[in-house]
MIFIGU-390382 format. One record per atom (N, C-alpha, C): residue number from 1; residue in three letters; chain; x, y, z. Coordinates in Angstrom, 3 decimals, always signed. Layout:
% residues N
{NUM 'ALA' 'A' {X Y Z}}
...
% end
This chain:
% residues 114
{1 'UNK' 'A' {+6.999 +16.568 -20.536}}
{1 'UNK' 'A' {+8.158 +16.047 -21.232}}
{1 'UNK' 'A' {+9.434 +16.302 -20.453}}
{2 'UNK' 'A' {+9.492 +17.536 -19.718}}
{2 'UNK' 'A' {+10.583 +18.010 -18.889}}
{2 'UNK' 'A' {+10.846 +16.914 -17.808}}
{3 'UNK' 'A' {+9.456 +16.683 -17.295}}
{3 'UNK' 'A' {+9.749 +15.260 -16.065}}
{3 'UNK' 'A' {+10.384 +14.164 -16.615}}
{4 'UNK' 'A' {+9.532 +14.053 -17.915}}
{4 'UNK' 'A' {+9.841 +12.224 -17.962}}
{4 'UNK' 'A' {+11.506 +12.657 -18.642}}
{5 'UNK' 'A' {+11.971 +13.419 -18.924}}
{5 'UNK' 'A' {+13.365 +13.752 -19.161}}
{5 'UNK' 'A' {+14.331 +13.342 -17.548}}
{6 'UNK' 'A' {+13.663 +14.308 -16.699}}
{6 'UNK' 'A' {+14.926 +14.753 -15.993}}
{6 'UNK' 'A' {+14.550 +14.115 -14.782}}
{7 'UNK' 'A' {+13.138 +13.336 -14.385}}
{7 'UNK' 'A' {+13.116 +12.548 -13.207}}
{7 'UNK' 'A' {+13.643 +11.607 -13.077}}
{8 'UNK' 'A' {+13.898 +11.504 -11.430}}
{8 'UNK' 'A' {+14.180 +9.597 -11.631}}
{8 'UNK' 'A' {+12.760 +9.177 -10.639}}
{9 'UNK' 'A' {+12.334 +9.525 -10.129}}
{9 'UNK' 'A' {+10.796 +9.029 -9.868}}
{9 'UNK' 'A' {+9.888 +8.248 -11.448}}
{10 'UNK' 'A' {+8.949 +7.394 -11.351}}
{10 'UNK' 'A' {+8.254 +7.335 -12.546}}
{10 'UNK' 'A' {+7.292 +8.284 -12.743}}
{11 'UNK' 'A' {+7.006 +8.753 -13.975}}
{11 'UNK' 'A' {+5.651 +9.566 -14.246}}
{11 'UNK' 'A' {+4.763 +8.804 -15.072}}
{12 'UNK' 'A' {+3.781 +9.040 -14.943}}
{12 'UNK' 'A' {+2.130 +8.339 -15.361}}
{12 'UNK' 'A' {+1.399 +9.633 -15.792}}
{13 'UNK' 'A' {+0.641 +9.381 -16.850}}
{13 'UNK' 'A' {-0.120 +10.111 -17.550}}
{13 'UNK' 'A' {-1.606 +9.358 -17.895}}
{14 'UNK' 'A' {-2.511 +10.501 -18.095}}
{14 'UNK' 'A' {-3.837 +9.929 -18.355}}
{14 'UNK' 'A' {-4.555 +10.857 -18.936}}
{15 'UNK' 'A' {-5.434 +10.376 -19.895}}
{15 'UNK' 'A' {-6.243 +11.086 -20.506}}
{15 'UNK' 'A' {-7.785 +10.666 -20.041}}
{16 'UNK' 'A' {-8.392 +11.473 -19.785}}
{16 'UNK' 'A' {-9.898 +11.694 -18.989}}
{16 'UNK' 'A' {-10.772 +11.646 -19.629}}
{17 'UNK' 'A' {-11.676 +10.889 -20.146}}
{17 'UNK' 'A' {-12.553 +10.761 -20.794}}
{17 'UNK' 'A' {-14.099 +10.782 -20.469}}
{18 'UNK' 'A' {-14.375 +10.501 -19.595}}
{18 'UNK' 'A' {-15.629 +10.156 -19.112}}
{18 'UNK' 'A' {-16.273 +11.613 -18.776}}
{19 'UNK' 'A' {-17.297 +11.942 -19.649}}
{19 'UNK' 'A' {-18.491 +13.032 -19.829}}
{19 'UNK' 'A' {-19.208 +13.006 -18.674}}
{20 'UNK' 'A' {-19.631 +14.324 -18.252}}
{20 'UNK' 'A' {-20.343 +14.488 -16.944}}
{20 'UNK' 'A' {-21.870 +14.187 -17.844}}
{21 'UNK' 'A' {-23.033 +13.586 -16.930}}
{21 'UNK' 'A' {-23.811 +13.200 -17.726}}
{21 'UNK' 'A' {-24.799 +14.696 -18.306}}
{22 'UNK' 'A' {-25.110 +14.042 -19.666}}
{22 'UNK' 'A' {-25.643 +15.369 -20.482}}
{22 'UNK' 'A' {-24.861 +16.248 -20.843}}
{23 'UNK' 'A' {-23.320 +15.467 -20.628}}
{23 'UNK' 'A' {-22.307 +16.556 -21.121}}
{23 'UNK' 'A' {-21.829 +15.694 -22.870}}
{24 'UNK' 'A' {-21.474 +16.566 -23.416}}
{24 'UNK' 'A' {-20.949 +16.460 -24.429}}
{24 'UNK' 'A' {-19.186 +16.478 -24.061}}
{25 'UNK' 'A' {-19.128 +15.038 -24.192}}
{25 'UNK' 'A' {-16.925 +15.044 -24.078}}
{25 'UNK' 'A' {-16.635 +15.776 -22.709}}
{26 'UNK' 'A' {-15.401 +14.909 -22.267}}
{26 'UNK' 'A' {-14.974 +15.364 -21.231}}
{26 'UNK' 'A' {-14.409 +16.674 -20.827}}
{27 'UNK' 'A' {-14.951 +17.154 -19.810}}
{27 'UNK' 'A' {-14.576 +19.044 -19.984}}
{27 'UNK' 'A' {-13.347 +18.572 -18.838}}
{28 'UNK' 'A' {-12.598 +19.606 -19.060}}
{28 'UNK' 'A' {-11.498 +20.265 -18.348}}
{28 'UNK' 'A' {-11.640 +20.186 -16.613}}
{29 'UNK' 'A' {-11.206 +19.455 -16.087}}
{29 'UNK' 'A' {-11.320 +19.035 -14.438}}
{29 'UNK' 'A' {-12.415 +18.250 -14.082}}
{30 'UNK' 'A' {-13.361 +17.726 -14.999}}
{30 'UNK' 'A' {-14.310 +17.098 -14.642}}
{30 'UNK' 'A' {-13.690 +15.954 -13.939}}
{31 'UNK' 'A' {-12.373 +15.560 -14.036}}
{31 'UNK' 'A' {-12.309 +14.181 -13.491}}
{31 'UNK' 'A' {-11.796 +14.298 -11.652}}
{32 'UNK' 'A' {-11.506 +15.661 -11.338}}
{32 'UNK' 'A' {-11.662 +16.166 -9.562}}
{32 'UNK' 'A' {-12.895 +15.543 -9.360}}
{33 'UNK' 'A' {-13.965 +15.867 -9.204}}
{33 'UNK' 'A' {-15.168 +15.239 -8.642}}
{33 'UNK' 'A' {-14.503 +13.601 -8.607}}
{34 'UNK' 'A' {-14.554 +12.916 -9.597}}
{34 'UNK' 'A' {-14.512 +11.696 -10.085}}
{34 'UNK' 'A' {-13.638 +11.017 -8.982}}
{35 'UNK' 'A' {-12.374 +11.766 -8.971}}
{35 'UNK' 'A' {-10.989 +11.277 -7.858}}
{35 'UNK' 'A' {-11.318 +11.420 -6.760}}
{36 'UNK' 'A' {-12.106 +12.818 -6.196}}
{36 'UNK' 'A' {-12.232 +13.078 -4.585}}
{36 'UNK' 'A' {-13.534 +12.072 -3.983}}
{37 'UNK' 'A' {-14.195 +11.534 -5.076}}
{37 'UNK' 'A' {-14.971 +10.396 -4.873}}
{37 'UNK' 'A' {-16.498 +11.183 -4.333}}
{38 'UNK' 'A' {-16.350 +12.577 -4.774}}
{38 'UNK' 'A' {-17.673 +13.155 -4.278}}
{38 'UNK' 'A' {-18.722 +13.908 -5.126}}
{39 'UNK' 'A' {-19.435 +12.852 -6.040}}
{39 'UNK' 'A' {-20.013 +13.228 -6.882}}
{39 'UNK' 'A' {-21.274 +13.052 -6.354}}
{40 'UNK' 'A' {-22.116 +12.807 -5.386}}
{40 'UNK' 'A' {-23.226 +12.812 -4.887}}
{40 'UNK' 'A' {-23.421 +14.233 -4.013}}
{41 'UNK' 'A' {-22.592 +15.405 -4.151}}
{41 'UNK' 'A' {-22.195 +16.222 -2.957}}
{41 'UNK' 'A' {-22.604 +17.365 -4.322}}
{42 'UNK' 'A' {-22.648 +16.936 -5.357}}
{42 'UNK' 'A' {-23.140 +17.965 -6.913}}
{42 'UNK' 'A' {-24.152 +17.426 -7.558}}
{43 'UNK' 'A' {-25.256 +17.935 -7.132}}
{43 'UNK' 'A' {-26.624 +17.829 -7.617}}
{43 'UNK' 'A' {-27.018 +18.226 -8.853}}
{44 'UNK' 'A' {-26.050 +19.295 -9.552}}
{44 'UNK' 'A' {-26.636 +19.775 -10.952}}
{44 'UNK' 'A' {-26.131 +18.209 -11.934}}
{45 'UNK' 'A' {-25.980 +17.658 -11.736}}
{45 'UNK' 'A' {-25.544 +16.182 -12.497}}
{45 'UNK' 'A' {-27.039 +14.873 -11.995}}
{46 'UNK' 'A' {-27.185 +13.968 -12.688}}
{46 'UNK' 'A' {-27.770 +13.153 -12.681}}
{46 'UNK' 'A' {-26.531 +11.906 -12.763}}
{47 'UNK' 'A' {-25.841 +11.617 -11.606}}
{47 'UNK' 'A' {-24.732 +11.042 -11.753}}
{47 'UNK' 'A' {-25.901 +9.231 -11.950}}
{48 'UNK' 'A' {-24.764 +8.447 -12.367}}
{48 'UNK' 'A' {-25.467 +7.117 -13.123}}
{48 'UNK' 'A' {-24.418 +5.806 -12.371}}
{49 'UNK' 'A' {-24.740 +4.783 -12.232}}
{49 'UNK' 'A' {-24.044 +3.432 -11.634}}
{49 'UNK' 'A' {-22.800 +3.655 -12.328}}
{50 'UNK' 'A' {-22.627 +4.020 -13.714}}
{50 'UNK' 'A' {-21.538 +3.784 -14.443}}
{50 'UNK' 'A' {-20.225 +4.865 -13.795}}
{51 'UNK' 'A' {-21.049 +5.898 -13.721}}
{51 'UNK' 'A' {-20.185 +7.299 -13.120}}
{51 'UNK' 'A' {-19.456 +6.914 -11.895}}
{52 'UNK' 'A' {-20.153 +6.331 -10.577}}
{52 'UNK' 'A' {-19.968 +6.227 -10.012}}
{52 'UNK' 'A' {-18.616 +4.752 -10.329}}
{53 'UNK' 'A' {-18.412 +4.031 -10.418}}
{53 'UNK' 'A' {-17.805 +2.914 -11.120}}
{53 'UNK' 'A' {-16.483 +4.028 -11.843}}
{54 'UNK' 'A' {-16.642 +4.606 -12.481}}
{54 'UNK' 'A' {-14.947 +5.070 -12.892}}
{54 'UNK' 'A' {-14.848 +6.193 -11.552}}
{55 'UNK' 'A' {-15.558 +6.583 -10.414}}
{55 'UNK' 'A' {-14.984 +7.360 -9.575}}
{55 'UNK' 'A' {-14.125 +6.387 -8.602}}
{56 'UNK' 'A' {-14.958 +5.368 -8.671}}
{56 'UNK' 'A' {-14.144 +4.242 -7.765}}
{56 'UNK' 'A' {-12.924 +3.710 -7.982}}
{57 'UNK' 'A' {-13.231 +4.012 -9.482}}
{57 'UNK' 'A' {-11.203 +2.970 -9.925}}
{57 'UNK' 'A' {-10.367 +4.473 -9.966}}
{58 'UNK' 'A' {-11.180 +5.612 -10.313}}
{58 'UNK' 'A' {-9.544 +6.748 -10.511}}
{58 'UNK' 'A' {-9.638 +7.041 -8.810}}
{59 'UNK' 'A' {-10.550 +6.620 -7.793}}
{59 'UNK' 'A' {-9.901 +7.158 -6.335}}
{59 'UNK' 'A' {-8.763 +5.582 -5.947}}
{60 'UNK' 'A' {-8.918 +4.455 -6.624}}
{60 'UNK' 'A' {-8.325 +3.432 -5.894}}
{60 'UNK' 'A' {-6.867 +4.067 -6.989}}
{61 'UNK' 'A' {-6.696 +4.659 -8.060}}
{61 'UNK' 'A' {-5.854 +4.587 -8.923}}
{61 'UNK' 'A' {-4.756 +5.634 -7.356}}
{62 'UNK' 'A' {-5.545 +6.652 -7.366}}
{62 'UNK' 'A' {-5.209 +8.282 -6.649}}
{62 'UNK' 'A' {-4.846 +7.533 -5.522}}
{63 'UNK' 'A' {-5.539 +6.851 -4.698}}
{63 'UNK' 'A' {-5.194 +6.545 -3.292}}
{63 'UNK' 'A' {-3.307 +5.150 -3.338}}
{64 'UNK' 'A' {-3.581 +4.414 -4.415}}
{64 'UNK' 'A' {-2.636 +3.679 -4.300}}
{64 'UNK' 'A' {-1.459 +4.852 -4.776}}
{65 'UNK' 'A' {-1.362 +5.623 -5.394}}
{65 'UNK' 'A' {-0.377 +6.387 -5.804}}
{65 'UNK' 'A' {+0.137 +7.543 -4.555}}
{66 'UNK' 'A' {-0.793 +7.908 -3.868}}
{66 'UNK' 'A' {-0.529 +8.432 -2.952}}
{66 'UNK' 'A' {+0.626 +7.679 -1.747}}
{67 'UNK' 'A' {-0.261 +6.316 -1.357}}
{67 'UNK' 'A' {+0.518 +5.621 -0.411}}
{67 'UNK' 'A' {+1.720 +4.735 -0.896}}
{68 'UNK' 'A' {+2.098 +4.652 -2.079}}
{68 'UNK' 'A' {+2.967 +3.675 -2.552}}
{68 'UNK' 'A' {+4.054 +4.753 -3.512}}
{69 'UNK' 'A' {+3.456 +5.956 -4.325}}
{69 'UNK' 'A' {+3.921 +5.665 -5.182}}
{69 'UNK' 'A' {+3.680 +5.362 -6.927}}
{70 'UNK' 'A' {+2.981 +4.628 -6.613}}
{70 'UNK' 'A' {+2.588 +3.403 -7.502}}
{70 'UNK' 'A' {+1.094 +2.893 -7.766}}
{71 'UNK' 'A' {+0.274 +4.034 -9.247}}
{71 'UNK' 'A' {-0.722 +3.611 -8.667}}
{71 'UNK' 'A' {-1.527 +1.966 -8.489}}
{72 'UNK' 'A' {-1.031 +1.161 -9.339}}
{72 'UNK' 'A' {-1.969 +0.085 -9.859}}
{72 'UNK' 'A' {-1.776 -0.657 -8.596}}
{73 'UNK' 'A' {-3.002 -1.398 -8.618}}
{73 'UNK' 'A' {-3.314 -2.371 -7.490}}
{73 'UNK' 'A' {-3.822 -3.447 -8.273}}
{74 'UNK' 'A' {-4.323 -4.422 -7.097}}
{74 'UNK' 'A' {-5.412 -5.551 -8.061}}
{74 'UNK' 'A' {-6.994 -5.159 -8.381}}
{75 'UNK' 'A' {-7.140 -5.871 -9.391}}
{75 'UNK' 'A' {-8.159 -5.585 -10.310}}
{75 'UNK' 'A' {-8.383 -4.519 -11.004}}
{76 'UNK' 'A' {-6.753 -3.759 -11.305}}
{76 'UNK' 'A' {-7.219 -2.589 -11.931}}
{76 'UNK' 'A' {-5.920 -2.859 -13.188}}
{77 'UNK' 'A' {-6.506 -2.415 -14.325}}
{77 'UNK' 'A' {-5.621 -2.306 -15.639}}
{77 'UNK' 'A' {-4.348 -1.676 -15.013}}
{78 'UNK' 'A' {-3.688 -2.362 -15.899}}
{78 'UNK' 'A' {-2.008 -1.852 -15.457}}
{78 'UNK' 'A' {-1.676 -0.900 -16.079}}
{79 'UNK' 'A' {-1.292 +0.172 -15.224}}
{79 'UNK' 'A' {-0.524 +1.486 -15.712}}
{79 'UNK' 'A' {+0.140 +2.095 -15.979}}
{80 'UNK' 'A' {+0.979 +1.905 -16.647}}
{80 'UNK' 'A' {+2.539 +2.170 -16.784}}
{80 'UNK' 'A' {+3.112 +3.077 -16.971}}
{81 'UNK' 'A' {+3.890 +3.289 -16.218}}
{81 'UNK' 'A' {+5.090 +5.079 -16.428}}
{81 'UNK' 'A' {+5.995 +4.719 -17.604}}
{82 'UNK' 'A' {+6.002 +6.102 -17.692}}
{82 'UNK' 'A' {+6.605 +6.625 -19.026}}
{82 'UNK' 'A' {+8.101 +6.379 -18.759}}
{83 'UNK' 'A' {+8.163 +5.579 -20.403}}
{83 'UNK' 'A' {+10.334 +5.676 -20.551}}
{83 'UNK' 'A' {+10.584 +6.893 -20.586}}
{84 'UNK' 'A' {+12.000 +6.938 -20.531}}
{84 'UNK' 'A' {+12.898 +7.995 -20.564}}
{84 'UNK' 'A' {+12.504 +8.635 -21.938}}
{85 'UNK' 'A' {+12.487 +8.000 -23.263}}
{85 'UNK' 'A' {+12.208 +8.159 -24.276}}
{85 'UNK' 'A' {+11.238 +6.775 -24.985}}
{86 'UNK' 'A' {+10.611 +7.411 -26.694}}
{86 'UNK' 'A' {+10.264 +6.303 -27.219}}
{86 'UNK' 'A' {+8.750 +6.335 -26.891}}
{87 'UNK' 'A' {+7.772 +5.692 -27.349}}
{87 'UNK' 'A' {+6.304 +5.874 -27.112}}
{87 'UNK' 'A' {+5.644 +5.514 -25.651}}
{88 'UNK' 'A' {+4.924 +6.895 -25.446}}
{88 'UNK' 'A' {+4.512 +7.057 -24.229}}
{88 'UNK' 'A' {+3.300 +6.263 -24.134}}
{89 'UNK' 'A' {+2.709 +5.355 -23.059}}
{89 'UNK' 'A' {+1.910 +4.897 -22.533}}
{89 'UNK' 'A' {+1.082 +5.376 -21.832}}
{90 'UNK' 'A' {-0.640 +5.829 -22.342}}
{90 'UNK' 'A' {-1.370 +6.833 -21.735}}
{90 'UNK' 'A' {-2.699 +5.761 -20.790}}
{91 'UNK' 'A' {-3.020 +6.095 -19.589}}
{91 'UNK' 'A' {-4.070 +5.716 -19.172}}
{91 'UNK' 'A' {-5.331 +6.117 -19.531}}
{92 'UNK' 'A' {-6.701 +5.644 -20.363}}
{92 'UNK' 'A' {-7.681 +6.023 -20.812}}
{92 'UNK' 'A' {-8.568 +5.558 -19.704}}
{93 'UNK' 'A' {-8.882 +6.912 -19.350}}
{93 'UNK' 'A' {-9.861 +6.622 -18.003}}
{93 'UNK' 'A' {-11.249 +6.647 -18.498}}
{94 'UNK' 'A' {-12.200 +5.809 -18.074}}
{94 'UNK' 'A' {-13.635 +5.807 -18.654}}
{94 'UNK' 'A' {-14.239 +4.199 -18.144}}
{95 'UNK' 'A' {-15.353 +4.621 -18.304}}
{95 'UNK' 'A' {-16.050 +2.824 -17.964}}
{95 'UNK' 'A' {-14.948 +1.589 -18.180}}
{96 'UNK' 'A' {-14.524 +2.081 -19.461}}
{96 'UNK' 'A' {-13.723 +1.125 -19.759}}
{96 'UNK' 'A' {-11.946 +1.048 -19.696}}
{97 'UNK' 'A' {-11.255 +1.287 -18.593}}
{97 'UNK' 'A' {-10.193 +1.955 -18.453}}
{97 'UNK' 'A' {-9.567 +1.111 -18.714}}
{98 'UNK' 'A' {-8.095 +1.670 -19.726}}
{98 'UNK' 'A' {-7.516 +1.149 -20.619}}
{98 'UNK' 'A' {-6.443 +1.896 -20.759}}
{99 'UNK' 'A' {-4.953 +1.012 -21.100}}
{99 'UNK' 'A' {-4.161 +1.851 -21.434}}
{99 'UNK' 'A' {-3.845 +1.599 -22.743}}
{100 'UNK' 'A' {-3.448 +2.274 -23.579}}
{100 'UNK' 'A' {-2.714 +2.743 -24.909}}
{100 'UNK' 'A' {-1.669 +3.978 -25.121}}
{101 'UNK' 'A' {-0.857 +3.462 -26.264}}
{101 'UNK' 'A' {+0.162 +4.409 -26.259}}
{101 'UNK' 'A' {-0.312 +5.309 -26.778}}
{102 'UNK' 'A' {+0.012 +6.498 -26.733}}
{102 'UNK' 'A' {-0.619 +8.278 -26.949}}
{102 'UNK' 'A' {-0.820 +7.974 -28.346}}
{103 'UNK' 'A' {-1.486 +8.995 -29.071}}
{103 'UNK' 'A' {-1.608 +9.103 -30.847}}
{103 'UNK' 'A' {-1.421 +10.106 -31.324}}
{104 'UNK' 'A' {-0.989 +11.338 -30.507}}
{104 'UNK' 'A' {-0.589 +12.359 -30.953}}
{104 'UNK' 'A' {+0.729 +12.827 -30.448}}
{105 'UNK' 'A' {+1.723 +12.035 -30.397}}
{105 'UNK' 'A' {+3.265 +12.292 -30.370}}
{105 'UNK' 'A' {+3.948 +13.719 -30.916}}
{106 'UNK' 'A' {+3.116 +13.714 -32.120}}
{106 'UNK' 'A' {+3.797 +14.854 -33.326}}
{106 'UNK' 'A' {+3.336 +15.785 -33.064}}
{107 'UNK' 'A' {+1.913 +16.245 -32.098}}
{107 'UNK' 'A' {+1.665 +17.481 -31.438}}
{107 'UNK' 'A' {+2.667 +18.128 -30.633}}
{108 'UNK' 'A' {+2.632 +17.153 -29.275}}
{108 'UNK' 'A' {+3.652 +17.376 -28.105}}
{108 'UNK' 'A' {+5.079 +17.719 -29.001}}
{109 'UNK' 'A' {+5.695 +17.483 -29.975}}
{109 'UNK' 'A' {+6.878 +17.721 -30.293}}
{109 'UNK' 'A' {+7.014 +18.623 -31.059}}
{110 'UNK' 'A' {+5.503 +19.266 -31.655}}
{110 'UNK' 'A' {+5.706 +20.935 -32.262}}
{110 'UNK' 'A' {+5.683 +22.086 -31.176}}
{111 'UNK' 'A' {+4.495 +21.475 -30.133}}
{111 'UNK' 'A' {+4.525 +22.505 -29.475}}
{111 'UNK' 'A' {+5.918 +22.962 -29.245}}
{112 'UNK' 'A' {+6.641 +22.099 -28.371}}
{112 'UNK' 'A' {+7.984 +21.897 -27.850}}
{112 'UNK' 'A' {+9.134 +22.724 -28.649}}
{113 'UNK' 'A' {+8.680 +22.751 -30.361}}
{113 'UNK' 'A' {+9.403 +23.472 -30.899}}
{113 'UNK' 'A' {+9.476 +24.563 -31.320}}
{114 'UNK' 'A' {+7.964 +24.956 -31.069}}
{114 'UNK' 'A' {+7.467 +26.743 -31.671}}
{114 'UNK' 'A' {+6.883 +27.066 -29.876}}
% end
């Protein structure tokens, strides 16, 4: 919240969804493998066509953001940085990557206050 306040760069946000397989819900950094594009290099997984397929769009997401800036390219859902204020626009990463605006606004703004 501090960035999208006080930057003038854009910020982009995403929520990670995609379960390591035989996992129950997405754990906490599972989506590193996914970005560094090296999920064949971790054998305790039975990685699947599909897995491989969202490692490909969050490294094209990672790599265009790296060299531009900016991650979206072609053929990939458009991603949009966050206003200054007003409802934030989250990237839902998963087979089916998608953006929507966040649904828990009223969290982020208790924490913020306690």
């Amino acid at each position: 919240e501090m960035q999208r306040q006080s930057s003038n760069q854009p910020i982009y946000r995403y929520y990670y969804l995609r379960p390591r397989p035989g996992s129950e819900g997405a754990s906490h950094s599972a989506e590193i493998e996914y970005a560094m594009g090296n999920l064949s290099t971790n054998k305790a997984f039975a990685w699947t066509p599909d897995d491989y397929k969202v490692s490909a769009t969050l490294q094209v997401y990672f790599a265009n953001f790296i060299k531009t800036g900016n991650p979206n390219g072609a053929g990939l859902p458009e991603w949009k940085p966050l206003p200054k204020s007003g409802p934030v626009p989250v990237l839902h990463i998963d087979l089916d990557t998608r953006l929507e605006m966040e649904s828990h606004r009223d969290r982020y703004e208790w924490m913020d206050q306690n």
